[in-house]
DRENTI-894903 format. One record per atom (N, C-alpha, C): residue in one letter; x, y, z. Coordinates in steps of 0.05 Angstrom, whole numbers, plus 5000, padded with zeros to 4 digits. Atoms other than C-alpha are relative to their C-alpha. Last residue first. Example, Ala and Ser with C-alpha at 12.3 -4.5 7.8 and 13.67 -1.06 7.14 Angstrom:
BEGIN
s498449764999 s527349795143 s498550225014 a501849765000 a524649105156 a501850245000 
// end
This chain:
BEGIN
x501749864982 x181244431071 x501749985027 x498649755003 x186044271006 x498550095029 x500749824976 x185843521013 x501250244999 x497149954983 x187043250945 x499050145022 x499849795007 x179342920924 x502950045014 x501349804978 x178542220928 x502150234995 x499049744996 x180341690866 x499750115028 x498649964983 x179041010870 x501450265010 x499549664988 x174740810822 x501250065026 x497949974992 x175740060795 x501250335009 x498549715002 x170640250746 x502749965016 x499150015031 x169739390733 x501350314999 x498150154997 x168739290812 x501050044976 x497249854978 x164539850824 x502449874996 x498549795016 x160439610763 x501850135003 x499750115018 x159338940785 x501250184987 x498650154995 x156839190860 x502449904971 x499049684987 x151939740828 x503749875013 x498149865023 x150439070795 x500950214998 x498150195025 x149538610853 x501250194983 x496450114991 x147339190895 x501149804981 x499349775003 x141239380838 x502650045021 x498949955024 x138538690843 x501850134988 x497750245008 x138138700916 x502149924978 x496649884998 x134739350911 x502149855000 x497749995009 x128939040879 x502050085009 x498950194982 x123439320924 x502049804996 x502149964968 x119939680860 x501049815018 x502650074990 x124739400807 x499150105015 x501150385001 x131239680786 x497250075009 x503149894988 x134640390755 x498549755003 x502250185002 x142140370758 x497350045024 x502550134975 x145841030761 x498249814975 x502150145015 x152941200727 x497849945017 x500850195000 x156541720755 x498349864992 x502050135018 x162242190744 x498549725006 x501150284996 x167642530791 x497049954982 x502849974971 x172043130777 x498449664990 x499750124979 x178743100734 x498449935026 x498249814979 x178043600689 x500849945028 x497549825008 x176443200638 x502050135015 x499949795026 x171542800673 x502450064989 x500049695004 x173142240719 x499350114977 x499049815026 x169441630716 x501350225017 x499250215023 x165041050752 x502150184986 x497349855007 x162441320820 x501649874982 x498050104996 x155440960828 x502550094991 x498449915017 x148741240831 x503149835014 x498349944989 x142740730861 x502650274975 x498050035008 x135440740843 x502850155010 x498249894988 x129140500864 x502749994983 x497950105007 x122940680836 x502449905024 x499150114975 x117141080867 x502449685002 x500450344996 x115241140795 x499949925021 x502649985006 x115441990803 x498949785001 x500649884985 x122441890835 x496650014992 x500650294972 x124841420794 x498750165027 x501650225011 x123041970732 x499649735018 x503150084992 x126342470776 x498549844996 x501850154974 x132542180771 x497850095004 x499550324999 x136642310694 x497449965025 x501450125030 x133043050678 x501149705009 x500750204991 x136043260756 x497949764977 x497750234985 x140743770737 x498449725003 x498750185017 x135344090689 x502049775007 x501550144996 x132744500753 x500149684980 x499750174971 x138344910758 x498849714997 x498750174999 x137245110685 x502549825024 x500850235025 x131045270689 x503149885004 x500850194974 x133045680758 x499449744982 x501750235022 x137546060719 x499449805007 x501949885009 x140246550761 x498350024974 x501249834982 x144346170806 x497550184987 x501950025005 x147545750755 x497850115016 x499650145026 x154445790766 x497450084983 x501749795019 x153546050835 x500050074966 x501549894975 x158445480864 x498950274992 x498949754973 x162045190806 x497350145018 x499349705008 x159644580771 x500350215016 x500749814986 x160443780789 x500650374989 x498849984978 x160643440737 x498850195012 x497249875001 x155243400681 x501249945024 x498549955027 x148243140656 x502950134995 x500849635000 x147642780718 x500749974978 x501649864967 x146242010743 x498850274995 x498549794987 x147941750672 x498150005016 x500849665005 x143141140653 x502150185006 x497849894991 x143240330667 x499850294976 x498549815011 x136640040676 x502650105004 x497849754987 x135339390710 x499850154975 x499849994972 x131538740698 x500850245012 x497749944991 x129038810630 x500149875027 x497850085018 x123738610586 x502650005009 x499450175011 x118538690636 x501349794975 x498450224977 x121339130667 x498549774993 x497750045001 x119539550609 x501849775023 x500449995027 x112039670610 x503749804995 x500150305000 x112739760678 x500249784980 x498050284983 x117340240672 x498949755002 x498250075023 x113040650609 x501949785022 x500550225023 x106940520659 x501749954981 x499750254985 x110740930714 x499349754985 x497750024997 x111341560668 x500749725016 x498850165033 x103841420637 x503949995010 x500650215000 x102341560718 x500549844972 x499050174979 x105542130730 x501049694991 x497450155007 x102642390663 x502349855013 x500850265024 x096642310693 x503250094986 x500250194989 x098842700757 x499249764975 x497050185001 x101143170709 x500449805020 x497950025019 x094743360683 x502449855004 x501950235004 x091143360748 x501849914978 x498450154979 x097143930775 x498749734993 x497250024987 x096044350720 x500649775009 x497849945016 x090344440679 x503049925007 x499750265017 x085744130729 x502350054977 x498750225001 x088544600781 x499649754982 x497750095016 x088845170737 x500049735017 x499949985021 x081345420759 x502649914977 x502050105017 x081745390823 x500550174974 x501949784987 x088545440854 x497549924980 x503050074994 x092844830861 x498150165004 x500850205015 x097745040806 x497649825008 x500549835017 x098945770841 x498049634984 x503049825003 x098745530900 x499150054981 x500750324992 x105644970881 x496450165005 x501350185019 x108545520838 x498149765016 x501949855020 x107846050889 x499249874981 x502849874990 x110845620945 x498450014980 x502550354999 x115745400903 x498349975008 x499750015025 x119446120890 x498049734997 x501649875005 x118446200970 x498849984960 x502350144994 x123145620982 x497350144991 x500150185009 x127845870928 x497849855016 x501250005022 x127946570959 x499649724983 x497549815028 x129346351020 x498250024979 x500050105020 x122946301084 x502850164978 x500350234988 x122846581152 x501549804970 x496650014989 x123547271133 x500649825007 x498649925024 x117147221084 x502550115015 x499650195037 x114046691121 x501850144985 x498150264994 x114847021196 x500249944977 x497549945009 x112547681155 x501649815015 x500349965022 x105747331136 x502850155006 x499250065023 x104047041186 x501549994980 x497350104982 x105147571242 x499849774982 x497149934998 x101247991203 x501949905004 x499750005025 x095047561195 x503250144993 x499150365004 x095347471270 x501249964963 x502850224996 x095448251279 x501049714990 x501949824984 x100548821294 x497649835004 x502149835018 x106048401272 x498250135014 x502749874990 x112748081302 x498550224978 x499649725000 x116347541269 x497950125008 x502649765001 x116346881293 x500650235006 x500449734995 x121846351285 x496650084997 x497849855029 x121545681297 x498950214995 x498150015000 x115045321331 x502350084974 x499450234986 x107445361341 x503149835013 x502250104971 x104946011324 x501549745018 x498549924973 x110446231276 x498649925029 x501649705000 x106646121213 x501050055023 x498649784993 x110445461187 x498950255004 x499250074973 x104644941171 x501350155009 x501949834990 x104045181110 x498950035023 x499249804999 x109644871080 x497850165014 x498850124976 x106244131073 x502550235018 x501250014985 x101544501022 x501749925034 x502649864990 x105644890988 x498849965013 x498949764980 x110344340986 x498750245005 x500650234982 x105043860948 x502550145027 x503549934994 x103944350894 x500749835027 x500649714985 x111944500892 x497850005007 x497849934968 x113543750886 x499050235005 x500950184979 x107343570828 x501850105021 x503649884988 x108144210789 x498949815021 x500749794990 x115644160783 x497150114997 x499249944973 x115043460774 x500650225013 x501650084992 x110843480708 x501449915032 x502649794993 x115243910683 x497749945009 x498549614984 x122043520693 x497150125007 x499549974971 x118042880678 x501050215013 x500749884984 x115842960604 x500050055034 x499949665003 x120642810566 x498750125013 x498049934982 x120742090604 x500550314985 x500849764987 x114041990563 x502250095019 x500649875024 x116941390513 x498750395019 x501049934977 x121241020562 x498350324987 x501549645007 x123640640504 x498650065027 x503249954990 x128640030511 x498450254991 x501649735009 x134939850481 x497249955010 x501249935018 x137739190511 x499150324997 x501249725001 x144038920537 x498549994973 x502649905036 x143738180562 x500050315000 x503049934999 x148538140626 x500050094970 x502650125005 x154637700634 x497650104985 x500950054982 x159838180665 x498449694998 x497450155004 x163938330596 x499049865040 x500450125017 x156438590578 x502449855012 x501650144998 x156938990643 x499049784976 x499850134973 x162839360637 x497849795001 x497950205003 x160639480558 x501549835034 x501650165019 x154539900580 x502949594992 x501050134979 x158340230633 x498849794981 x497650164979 x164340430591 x497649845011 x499050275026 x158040630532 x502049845010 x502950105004 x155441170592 x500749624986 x501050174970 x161941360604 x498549884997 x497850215001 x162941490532 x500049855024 x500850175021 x155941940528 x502449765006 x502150094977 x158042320599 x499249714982 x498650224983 x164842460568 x497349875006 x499150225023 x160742720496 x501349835029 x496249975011 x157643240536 x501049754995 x499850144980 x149243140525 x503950045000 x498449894989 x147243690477 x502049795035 x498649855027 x141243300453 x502350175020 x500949775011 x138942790504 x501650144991 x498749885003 x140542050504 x499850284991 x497649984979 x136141790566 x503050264977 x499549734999 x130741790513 x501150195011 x499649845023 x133541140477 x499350315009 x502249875006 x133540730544 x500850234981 x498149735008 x139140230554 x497350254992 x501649775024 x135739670586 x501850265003 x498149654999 x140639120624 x498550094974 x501549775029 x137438360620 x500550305015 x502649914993 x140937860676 x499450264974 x502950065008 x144237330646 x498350245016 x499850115033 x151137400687 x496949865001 x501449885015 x149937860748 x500049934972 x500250115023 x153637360801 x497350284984 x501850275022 x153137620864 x500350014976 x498050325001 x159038050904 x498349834981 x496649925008 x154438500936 x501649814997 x500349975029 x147738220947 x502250044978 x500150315006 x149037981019 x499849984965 x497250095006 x149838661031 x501049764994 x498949975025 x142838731028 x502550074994 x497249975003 x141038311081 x501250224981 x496950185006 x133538321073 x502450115004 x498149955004 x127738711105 x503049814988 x497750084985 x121438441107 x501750154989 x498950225007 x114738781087 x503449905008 x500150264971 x110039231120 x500949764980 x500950235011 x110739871060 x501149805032 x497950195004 x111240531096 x499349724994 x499150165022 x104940951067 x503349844992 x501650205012 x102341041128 x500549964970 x499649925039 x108141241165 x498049904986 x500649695005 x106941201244 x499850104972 x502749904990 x106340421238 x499550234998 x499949754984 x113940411208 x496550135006 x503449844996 x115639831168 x499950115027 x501150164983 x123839751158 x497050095009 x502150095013 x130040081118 x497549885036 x502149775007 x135140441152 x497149955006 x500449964976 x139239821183 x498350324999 x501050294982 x139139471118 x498750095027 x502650165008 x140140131078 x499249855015 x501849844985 x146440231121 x497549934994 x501050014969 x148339611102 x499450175015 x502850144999 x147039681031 x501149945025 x502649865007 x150940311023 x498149855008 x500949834973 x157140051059 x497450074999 x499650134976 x158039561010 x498150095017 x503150175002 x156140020947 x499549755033 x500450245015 x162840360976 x496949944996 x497250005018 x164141041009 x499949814971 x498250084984 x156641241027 x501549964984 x496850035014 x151041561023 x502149895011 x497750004992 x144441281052 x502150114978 x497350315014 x137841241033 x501450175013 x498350065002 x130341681048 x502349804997 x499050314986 x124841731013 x503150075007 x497150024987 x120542370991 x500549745008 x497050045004 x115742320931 x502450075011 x500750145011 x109242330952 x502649884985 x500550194973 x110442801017 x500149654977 x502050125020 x114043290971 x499249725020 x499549805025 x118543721019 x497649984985 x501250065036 x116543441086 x501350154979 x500549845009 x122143371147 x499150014976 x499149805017 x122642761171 x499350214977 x497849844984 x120742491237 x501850154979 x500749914968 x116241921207 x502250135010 x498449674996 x119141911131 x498450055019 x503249964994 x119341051138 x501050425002 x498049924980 x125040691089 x497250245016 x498550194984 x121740241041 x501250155023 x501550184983 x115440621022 x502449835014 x501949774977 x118340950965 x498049735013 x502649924999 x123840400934 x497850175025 x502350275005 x129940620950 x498050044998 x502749915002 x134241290929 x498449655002 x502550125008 x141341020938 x497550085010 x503149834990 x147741430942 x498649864981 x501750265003 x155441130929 x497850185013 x500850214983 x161241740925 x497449854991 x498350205003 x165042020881 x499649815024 x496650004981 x163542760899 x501149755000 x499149685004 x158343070839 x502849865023 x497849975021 x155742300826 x501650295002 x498350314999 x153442230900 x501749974969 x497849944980 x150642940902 x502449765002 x499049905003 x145942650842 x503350195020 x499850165030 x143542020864 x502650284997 x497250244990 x142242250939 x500849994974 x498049884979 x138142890923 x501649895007 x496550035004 x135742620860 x500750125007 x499950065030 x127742770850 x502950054995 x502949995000 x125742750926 x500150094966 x500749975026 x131242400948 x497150024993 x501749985017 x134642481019 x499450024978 x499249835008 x140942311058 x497350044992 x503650005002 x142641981127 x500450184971 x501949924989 x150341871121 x497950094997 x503249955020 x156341531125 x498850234998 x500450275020 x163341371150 x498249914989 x502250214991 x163442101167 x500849804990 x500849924974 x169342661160 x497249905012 x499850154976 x171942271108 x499850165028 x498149954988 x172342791052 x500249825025 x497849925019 x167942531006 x501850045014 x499550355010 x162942221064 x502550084980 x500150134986 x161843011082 x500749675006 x497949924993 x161743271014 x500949935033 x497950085030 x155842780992 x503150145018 x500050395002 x151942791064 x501750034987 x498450054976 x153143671067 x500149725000 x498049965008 x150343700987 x502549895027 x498450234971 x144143221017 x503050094984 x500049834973 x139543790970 x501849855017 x502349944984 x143143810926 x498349824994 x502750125000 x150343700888 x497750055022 x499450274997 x157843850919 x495949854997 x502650144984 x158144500893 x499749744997 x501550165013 x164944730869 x497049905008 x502050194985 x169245240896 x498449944983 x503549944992 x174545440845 x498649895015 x500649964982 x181845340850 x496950065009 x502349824995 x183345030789 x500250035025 x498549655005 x189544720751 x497450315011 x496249955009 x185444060747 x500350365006 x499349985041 x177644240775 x503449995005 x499149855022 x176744090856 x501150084968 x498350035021 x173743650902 x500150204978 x497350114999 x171443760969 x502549874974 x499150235008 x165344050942 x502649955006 x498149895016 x163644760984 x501049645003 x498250194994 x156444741021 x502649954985 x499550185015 x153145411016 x501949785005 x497250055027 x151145771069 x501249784988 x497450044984 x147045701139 x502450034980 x498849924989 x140545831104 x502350135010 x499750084970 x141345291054 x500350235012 x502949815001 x139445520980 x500250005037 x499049654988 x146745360959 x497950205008 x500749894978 x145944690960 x501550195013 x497449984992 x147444520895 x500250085017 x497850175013 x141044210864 x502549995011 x499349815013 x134344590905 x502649784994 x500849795031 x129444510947 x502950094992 x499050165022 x131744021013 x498450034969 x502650075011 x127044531056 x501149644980 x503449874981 x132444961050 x498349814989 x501649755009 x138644621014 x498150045010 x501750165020 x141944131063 x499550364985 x500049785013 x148644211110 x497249904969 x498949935025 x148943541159 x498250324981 x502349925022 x147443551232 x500750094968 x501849694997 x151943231280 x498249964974 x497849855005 x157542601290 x499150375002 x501349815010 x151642081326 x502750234995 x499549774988 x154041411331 x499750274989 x498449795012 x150740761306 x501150185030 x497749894984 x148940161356 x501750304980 x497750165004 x143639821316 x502750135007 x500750244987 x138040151357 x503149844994 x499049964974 x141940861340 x499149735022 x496649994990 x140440741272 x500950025030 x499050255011 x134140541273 x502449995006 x501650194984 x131741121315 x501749724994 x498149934988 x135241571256 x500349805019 x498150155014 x130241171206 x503050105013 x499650294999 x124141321257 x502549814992 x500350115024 x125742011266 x500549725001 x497550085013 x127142141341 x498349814971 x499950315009 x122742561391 x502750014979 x500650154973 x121943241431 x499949664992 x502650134996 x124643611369 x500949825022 x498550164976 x129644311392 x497749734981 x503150194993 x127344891338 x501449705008 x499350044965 x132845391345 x497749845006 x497549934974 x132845631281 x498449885032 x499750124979 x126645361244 x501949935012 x502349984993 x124745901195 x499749785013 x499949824996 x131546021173 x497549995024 x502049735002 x132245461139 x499950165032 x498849895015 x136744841129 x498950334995 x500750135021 x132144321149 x501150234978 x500649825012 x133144641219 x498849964973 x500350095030 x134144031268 x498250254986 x501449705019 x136944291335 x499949814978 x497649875018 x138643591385 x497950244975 x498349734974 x133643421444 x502550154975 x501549914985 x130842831394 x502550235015 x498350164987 x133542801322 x499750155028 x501049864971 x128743011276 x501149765017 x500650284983 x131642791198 x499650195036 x504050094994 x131243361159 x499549825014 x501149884985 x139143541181 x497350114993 x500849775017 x142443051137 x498150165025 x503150055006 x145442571192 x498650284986 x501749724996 x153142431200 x496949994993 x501249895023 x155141781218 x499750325000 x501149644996 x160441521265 x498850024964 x499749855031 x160140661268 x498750345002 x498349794992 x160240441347 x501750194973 x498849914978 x155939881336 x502650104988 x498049874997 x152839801269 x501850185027 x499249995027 x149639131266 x502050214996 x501450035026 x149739101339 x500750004976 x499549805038 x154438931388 x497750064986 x503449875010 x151438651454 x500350174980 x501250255019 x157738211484 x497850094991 x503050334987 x157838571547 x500049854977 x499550124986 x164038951518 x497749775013 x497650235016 x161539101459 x501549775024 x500550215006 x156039511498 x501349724987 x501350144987 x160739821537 x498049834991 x498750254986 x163540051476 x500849895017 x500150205025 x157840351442 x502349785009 x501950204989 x156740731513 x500049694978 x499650164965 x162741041504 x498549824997 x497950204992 x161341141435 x501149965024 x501950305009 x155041501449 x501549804992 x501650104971 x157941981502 x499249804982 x497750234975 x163842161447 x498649825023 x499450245011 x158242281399 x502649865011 x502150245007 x154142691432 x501149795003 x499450214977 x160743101455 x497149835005 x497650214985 x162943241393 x498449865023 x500950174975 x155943471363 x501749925011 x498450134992 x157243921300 x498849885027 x499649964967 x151744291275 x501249725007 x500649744987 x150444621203 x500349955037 x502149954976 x155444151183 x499350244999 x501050315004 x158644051108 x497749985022 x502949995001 x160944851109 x498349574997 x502850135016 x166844591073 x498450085004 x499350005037 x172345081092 x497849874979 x498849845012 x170745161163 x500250094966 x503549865017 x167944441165 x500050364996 x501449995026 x174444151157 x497550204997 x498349885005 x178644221230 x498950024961 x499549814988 x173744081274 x501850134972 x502549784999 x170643501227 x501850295014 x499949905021 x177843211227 x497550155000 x497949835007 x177843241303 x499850074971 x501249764976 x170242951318 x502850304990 x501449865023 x172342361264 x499450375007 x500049925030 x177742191299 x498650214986 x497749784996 x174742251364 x501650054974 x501549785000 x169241791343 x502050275001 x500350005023 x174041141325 x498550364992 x497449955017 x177541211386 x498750124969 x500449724989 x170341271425 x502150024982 x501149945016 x169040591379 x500150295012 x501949984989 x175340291395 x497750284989 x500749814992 x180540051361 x497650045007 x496849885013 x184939381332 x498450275010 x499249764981 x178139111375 x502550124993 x496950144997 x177738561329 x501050185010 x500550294998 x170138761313 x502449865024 x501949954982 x171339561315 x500049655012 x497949884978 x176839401260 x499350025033 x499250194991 x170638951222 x503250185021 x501750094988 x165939531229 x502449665004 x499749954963 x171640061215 x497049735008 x496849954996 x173139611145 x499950125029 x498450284999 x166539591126 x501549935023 x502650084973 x164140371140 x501149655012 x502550145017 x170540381098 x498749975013 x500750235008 x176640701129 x497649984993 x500850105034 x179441401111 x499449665003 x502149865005 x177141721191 x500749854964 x502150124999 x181841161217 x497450124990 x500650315028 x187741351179 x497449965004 x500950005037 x187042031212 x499649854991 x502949974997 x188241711288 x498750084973 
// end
């Protein structure tokens, strides 16, 4: 039964196919290794066995009638912002224990049209705030992979740390994740797995939990680029309740995988190489560059001349725009409420026992920046540099087709590492916000070990609704890293 928790979303969809097993078989698996991992990982904040035994049953009764879907009787896990009906969705906080929703996120919804199966609720940073998701509530998520000659816990990237270490260790064959300036991208290079941020607007955030309303989207992690674009496929899709889900078709996009990428133009961007960068990340970088020339593709230097300024002009755009979509939480309506002597009371110490210090830390900057008198200074400001950050891509795609970039500026790093240096928490994500502020899309792809033997990835950056583009060569590169590692099972 183990083997079947290390196959390839793929691989159990064609096993599933050719009935070599069944999709309750396939769930029980996963249901046992989960039992016997999350202990040590922390990956779930809420397990579901017997969801997901009742939904493979039913997954294969439908097989039986002949009524498969795309992903019948495939076990996912699901980041736990996603509102999954009658089941607890927390978002990793404190301040919505035991909050039940009476519906089903449109891009969970999806999934469960095309026959998925439900495994539980994945481990996020509060709020999905924060790089190594160690801001979560429920406690930190612990990277299934470990330094040479080391025993140290590692953090398996934020906020979708439970997705990344979760898919790493095969206790999912996917799953739901978020990016609101490289929550998928980054977690996905920290455990050696596949995570795509699509274009904003392609996947619908009805039923999921706000951070930054202007820059959340969710994607999929997963084992292979494969797997990635058929979740995607069955993610993706216009969503009436969303008004800024884009109403356009959905393609195959596993159909992409495998294509030809000779002649297509590959930008290398000059301010991508920043000072102190560690020399593996630089060589990797120059592996990917050369993988892809011995591919076909035109490499050029580009300039993405305001990409210095995105770090700081996204911590005033995310926290102003969480402030507001944060304010909602006062105990009146649902999830905790602390008692006060007056309404203003009860406010105000639900929030401040309700809330971590990292959600509260964003708060203040996100009020503080829309308050009168700083918000033109602030938050107007960097909505225009937003916008010169999106003009340097467009600027560039038309010389290019694709970027290729590091994901992170490092491996994965130990578990309170950086705890009390929020600057340089916040630095983890200098490669992805910038597609994040563009409404970009871009995938990371597991291409390297480090030194010490941990996982490294390269991320291509494509067109607005491009993703096609970006499997091909996310496709091109998987095939040239020939990565194959996964962590030694110590859990």
């Amino acid at each position: 039964m183990s083997t079947l928790t290390g196959l390839t979303l793929k691989a159990a969809i064609d096993g599933l196919s050719a009935k070599t097993f069944s999709a309750e078989e396939l769930a029980q698996a996963h249901v046992t290794a989960i039992a016997a991992a999350n202990p040590r990982l922390n990956a779930f904040i809420l397990e579901t066995p017997d969801k997901a035994l009742q939904m493979a049953r039913a997954s294969d009764a439908r097989r039986a009638k002949g009524e498969a879907g795309p992903l019948e009787g495939i076990a996912l896990g699901i980041k736990d912002l996603f509102c999954t009906e009658g089941v607890q969705a927390t978002a990793g906080s404190k301040i919505l224990k035991g909050f039940i929703p009476p519906y089903e996120s449109t891009v969970t919804a999806n999934l469960w049209r095309d026959g998925a199966v439900m495994l539980g609720k994945l481990n996020l940073d509060e709020f999905a705030m924060g790089s190594s998701n160690q801001t979560s509530a429920y406690g930190p998520v612990t990277n299934p992979w470990k330094s040479q000659g080391s025993n140290q816990a590692l953090t398996p990237g934020g906020s979708s740390g439970g997705s990344a270490a979760a898919v790493a260790a095969d206790l999912c064959l996917g799953a739901t994740a978020t990016d609101t300036g490289g929550s998928i991208r980054q977690p996905a290079s920290f455990t050696g797995t596949v995570g795509i941020k699509p274009t904003y607007g392609r996947c619908s955030r009805w039923g999921v939990v706000a951070f930054a309303s202007s820059l959340d989207q969710a994607g999929p992690i997963a084992k292979t680029v494969e797997d990635a674009a058929i979740l995607l496929t069955s993610m993706s899709g216009h969503d009436p309740k969303d008004s800024t889900s884009l109403d356009i078709a959905v393609p195959d996009f596993s159909a992409f995988v495998g294509k030809s990428v000779n002649g297509l133009r590959i930008g290398i961007p000059d301010e991508y190489r920043i000072e102190g960068m560690p020399e593996e990340i630089a060589k990797l970088w120059d592996q990917g560059v050369e993988w892809l020339k011995a591919a076909g593709c035109e490499i050029k230097r580009v300039s993405l001349p305001h990409t210095k300024y995105a770090l700081p002009a996204y911590y005033i755009v995310a926290p102003a725009e969480a402030s507001s979509n944060l304010a909602r939480y006062d105990g009146m309506r649902y999830g905790l409420r602390a008692e006060g002597a007056t309404l203003s009371e009860v406010y105000e110490n639900t929030r401040a026992e309700g809330f971590g210090d990292e959600v509260k830390r964003r708060i203040l900057i996100g009020a503080y920046v829309l308050s009168a008198g700083y918000y033109d200074a602030y938050y107007l400001k960097a909505q225009k540099v937003r916008r010169k950050i999106a003009d340097d891509f467009d600027v560039v795609f038309h010389e290019v087709d694709a970027l290729l970039t590091p994901t992170a500026p490092s491996a994965a790093f130990a578990l309170g590492e950086k705890n009390s240096d929020p600057i340089a928490m916040y630095l983890n994500d200098v490669f992805t916000v910038t597609v994040n502020l563009a409404g970009l899309p871009g995938i990371s792809v597991p291409a390297g070990l480090s030194s010490t033997g941990l996982p490294l990835g390269l991320q291509l950056i494509g067109r607005a609704l491009d993703e096609g583009t970006l499997f091909s060569l996310a496709g091109a590169v998987e095939d040239a890293a020939a990565f194959r590692a996964k962590p030694t099972k110590w859990w």
